[in-house]
C-alpha positions in Angstrom: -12.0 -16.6 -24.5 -13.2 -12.9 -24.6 -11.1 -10.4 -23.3 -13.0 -7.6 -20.2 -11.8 -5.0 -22.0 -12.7 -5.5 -25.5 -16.8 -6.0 -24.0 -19.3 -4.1 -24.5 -19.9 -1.6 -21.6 -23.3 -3.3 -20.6 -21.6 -6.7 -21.2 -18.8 -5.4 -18.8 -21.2 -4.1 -16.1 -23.3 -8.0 -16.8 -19.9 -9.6 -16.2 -19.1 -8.0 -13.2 -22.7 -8.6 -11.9 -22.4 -12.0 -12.3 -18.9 -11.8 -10.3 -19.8 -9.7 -7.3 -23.0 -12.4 -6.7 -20.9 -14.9 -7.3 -18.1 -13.6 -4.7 -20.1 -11.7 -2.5 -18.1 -8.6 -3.4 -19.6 -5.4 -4.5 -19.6 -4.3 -8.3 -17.8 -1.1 -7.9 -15.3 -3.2 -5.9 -14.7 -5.7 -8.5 -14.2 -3.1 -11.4 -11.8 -0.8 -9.8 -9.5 -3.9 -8.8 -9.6 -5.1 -12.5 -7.9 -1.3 -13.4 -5.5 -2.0 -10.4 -4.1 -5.2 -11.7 -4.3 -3.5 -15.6 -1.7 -0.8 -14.3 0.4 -3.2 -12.5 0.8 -4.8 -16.1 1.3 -1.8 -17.8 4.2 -0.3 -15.6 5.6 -4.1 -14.7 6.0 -4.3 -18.7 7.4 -1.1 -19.3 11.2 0.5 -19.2 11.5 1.2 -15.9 10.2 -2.0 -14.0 13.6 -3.4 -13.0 13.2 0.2 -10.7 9.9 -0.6 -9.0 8.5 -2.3 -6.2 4.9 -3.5 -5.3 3.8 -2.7 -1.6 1.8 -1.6 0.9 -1.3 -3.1 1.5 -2.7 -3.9 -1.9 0.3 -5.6 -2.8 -0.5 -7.8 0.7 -4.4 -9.1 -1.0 -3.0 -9.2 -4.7 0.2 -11.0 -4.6 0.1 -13.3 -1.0 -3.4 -13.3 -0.3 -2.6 -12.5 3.4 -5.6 -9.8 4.0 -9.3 -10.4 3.0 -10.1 -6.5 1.9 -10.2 -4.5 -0.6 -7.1 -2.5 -0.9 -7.9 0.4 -3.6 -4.3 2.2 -4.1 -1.5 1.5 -5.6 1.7 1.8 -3.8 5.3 1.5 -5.7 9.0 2.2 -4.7 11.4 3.7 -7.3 14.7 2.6 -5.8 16.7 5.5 -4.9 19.7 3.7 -5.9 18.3 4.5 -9.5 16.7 7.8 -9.3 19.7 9.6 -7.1 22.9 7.9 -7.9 25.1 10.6 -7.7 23.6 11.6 -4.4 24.7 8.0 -3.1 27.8 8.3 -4.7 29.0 11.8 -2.9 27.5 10.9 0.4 29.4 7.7 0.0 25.9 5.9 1.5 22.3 4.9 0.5 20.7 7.2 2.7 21.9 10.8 4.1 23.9 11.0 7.4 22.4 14.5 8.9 18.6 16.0 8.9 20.2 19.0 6.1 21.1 16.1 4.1 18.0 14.8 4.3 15.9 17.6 3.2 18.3 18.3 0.4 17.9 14.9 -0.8 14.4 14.6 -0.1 13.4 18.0 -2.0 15.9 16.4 -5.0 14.1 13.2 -5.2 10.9 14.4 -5.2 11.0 17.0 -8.0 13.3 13.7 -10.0 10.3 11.7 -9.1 7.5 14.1 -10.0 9.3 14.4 -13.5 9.6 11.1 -14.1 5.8 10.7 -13.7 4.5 13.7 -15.8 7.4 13.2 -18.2 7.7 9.4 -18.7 5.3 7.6 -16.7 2.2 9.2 -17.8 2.5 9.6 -21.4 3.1 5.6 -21.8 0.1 5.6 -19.9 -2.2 7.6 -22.0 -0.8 6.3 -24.8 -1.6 2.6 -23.7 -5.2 3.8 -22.6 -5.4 5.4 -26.0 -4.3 2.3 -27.5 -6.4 -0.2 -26.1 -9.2 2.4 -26.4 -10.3 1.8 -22.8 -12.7 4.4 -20.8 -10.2 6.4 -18.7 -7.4 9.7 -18.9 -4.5 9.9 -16.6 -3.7 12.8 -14.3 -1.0 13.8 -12.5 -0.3 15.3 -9.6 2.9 15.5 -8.3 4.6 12.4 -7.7 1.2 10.7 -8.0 -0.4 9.2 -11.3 -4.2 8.8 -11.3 -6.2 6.9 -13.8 -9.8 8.2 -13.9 -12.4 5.8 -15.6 -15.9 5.5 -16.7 -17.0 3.7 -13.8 -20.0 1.1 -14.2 -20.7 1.0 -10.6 -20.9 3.3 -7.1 -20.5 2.6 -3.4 -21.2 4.5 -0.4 -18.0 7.1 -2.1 -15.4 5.9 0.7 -13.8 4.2 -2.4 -13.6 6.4 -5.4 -13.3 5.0 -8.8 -9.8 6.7 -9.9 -6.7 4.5 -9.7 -4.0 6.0 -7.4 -0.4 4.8 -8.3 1.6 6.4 -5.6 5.2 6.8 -6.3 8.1 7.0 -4.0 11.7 7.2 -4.5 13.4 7.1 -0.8 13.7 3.3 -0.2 15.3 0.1 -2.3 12.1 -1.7 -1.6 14.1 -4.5 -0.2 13.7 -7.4 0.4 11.4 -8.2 -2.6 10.3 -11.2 -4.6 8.3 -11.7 -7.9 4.8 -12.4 -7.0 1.6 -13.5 -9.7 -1.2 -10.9 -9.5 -4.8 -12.0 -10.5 -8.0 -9.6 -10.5 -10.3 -10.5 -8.1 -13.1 -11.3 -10.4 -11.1 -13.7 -12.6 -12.1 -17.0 -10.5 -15.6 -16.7 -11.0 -15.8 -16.0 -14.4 -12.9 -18.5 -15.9 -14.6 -17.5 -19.5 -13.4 -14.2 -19.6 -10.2 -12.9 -20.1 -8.9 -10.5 -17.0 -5.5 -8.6 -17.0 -2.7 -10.3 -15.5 0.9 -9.3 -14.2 3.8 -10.7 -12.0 5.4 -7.7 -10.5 8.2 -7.2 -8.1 6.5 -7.3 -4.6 7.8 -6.3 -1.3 7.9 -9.1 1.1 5.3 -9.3 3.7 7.9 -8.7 6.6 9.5 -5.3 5.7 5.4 -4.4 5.0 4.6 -5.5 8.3 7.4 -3.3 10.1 6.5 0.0 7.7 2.9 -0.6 9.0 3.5 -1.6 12.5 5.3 1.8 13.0 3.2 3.8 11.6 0.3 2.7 13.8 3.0 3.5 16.5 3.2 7.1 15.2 -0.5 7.7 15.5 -0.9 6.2 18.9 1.3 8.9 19.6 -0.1 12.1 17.6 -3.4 10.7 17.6 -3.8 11.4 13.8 -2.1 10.3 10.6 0.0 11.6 7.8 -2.6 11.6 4.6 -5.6 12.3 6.0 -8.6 9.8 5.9 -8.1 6.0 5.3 -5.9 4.5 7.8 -8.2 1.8 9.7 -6.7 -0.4 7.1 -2.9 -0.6 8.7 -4.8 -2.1 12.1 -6.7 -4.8 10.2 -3.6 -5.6 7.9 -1.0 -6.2 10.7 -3.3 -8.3 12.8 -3.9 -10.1 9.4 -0.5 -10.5 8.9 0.0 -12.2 12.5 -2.6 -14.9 11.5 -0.3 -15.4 8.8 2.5 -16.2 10.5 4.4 -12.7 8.7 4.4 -11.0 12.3 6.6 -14.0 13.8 8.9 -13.8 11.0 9.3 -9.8 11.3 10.4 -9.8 14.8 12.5 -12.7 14.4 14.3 -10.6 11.8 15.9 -8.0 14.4 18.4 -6.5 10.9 15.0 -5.5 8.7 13.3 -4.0 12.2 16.5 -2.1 12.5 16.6 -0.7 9.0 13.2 -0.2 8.3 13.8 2.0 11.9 16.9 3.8 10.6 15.3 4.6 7.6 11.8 6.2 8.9 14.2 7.9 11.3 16.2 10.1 8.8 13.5 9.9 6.3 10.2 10.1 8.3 10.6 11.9 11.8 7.8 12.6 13.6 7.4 14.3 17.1 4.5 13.5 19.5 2.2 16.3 20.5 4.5 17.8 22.8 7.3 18.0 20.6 9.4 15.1 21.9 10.7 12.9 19.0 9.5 9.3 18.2 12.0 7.0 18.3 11.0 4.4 16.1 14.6 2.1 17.1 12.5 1.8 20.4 9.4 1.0 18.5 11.2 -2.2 17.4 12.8 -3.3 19.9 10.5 -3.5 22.6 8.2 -0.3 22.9 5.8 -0.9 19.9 2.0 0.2 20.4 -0.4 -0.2 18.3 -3.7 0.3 20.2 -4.5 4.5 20.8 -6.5 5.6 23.6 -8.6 8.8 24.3 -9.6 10.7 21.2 -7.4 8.6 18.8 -9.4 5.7 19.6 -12.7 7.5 18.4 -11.4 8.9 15.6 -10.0 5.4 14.7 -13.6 3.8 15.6 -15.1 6.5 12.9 -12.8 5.3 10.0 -12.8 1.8 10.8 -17.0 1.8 10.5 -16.8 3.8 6.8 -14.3 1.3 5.7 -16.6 -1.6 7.1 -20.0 -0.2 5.3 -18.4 0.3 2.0 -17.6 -3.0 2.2 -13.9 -2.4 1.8 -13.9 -5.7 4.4 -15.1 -8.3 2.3 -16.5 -11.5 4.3 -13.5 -10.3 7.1 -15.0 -7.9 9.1 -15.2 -7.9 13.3 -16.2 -5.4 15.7 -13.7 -2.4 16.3 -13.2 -3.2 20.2 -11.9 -6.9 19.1 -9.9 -5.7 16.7 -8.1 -3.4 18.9 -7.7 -6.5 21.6 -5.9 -8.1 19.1 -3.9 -5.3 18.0 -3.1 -4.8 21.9 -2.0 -8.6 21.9 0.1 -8.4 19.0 2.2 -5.5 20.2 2.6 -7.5 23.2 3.8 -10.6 21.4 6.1 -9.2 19.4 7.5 -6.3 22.2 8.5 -9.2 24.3 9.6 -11.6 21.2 12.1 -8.6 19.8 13.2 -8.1 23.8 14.3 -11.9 23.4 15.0 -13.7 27.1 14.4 -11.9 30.4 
C-alpha cells in the first residue's frame, strides 16, 4: 500500500480529488486534516507525550466522532503538574489560592511553556519534516507551533493551510482517555496509506463544560477572547447534546465545579460594566448560551463564513435554529444541574 506522503505532489492532489468527491468534502479540507493527524503522531510519539492532552474541538471530530465539521487547530494541555512542580509544591496545591498568585504563576508557565516549544518541541519537528522530506517549516510564536505547508488546494481563506498546535500548560487535562485518530480521507481511499495516531484525548464532558462557559462569557461581553472563529463552540455543544455528552456533563456536578474553579482563578472575565462573571453560577443553574442584541449579529456573521467555507460538512442548519437549540440546551441542563424543585 503506498504511503500519502511518499506521492508525487500531483498524485497527492489526484488522491485527495478522488477523496473530497468521494466524501463530499473539499480538497483543501481534506489535505490540511491529513497534517493534523501527522502532528498528532509526531508529538504523541515523542518524549513528552505522557505530558499532553488532546482537546477542544478537533479532538471532538478526530477521536469520538461526536461533531460533523471540520475542526482546523490543534489544541493540547501540558499538565501543569509537569511543567510547574515546584510551584505546586510551595503553594501546597494544583492551582494558586489568590489573583497575585495567579499572575505569578501564569507569567511563569507561559515563558516555561514558550521555551519548551521553541526549544524542544520545534526542533523535533523540523527535524522530522526534514526527515520525511515533506513540503512544510515550522514557526513559532510564542506558546504556539505552526506548521506551514505547500498547500495543493484553496478555499474561500476562512481556513488557512498552516497547522496550529496550540499549547497550554494551566490544566491536568483531566479526565482523559486514549482515543484512535484517523484522517478523514483514509475511508475512501483504503489503498493508500494515511498517518495514524492514538493520543491522549480529553473526555467529551470536561470539553463540553470548557465550551459551554465560554459561550457564557460572550453572551455576556458580546465578543470573544481570540478574535475570529468562535461559531464553532455553538455548533459543538449542541452536537454534543445529540450525543448524549451534555446529559452526562451536568450529571457530573464535581467536573462542572472544577472546570468553574479553575476558569475562575485562571480565566476571569468581567461583563461590560465591570461586574465579574461567575462561572460557579454558570454551572449550577445560570448558564446561557444564546446572545442577544449585537452579539447575536456578530455571531450570525461568523457562523455564515464558517458555513461557506464548508467548515460544516453535510451538518449545516440555519443560524436562528441553531440558536433555538442552543437556547433549549441551556435550559435543559440549568434545570438538570438545579436538580428537584
Amino acid at each position: 500500500m503506498p504511503e500519502f506522503f511518499p506521492l508525487s505532489r500531483e498524485d497527492q492532489r489526484e488522491a485527495l480529488l478522488a477523496a473530497a468527491e468521494r466524501s463530499g468534502r473539499p480538497l483543501h479540507l481534506l489535505e490540511k486534516d491529513v497534517w493534523v493527524v501527522w502532528a498528532l503522531r509526531h508529538l504523541f510519539a515523542g518524549p513528552h507525550a505522557q505530558h499532553l492532552v488532546f482537546k477542544g474541538g478537533t479532538s471532538l471530530s478526530k477521536a469520538y466522532g461526536v461533531i460533523r465539521r471540520f475542526s482546523e487547530d490543534v489544541d493540547l494541555t501540558y499538565d501543569i503538574r509537569a511543567i510547574a512542580p515546584d510551584l505546586i509544591e510551595k503553594a501546597e496545591s494544583p492551582w494558586p489560592t489568590s489573583r497575585s498568585q495567579e499572575k505569578k504563576w501564569s507569567k511563569a508557565i507561559r515563558q516555561r511553556l514558550a521555551d519548551l516549544v521553541s526549544d524542544e518541541l520545534a526542533p523535533a519537528l523540523t527535524l522530522a519534516l526534514a526527515e520525511q522530506e515533506l513540503p512544510a517549516t515550522a514557526r513559532v510564536e510564542g506558546e504556539q507551533l505552526f506548521i506551514d505547508c505547500e498547500a495543493l488546494g484553496q478555499g474561500t481563506g476562512y481556513v488557512g493551510p498552516p497547522v496550529l498546535l496550540e499549547f497550554g500548560a494551566r490544566s491536568t487535562g483531566e479526565p482523559s482517555e486514549p482515543r484512535p485518530i484517523l484522517c478523514d480521507a483514509a475511508p475512501h481511499l483504503p489503498d493508500v496509506g494515511f498517518p495514524e495516531s492514538t493520543p491522549q484525548v480529553m473526555r467529551p464532558e470536561r470539553t463540553f463544560w470548557e465550551k459551554a462557559t465560554a459561550i457564557h462569557v460572550f453572551c455576556a461581553q458580546g465578543s470573544f477572547r481570540g478574535g475570529a472563529r468562535f461559531a464553532r463552540h455553538w455548533h459543538d455543544v449542541t452536537r454534543l447534546d445529540a450525543a448524549g455528552f451534555a446529559d452526562s456533563a451536568a450529571a457530573d456536578r464535581a467536573l462542572a465545579l472544577a472546570v468553574a474553579a479553575h476558569k475562575s482563578i485562571f480565566f476571569a472575565e468581567a461583563t461590560l460594566d465591570g461586574a465579574p462573571i461567575d462561572y460557579r453560577a454558570a454551572v449550577t443553574g445560570a448558564l446561557v448560551l444564546a446572545p442577544g442584541g449585537d452579539a447575536r449579529r456578530v455571531l450570525a456573521e461568523d457562523y455564515q463564513r464558517m458555513v461557506e467555507d464548508g467548515l460544516l460538512l453535510d451538518d449545516a442548519e440555519p443560524f436562528d435554529a441553531l440558536l433555538r437549540r442552543c437556547q433549549a440546551l441551556a435550559d435543559k441542563v440549568n434545570a438538570a444541574v438545579r436538580g428537584p424543585v
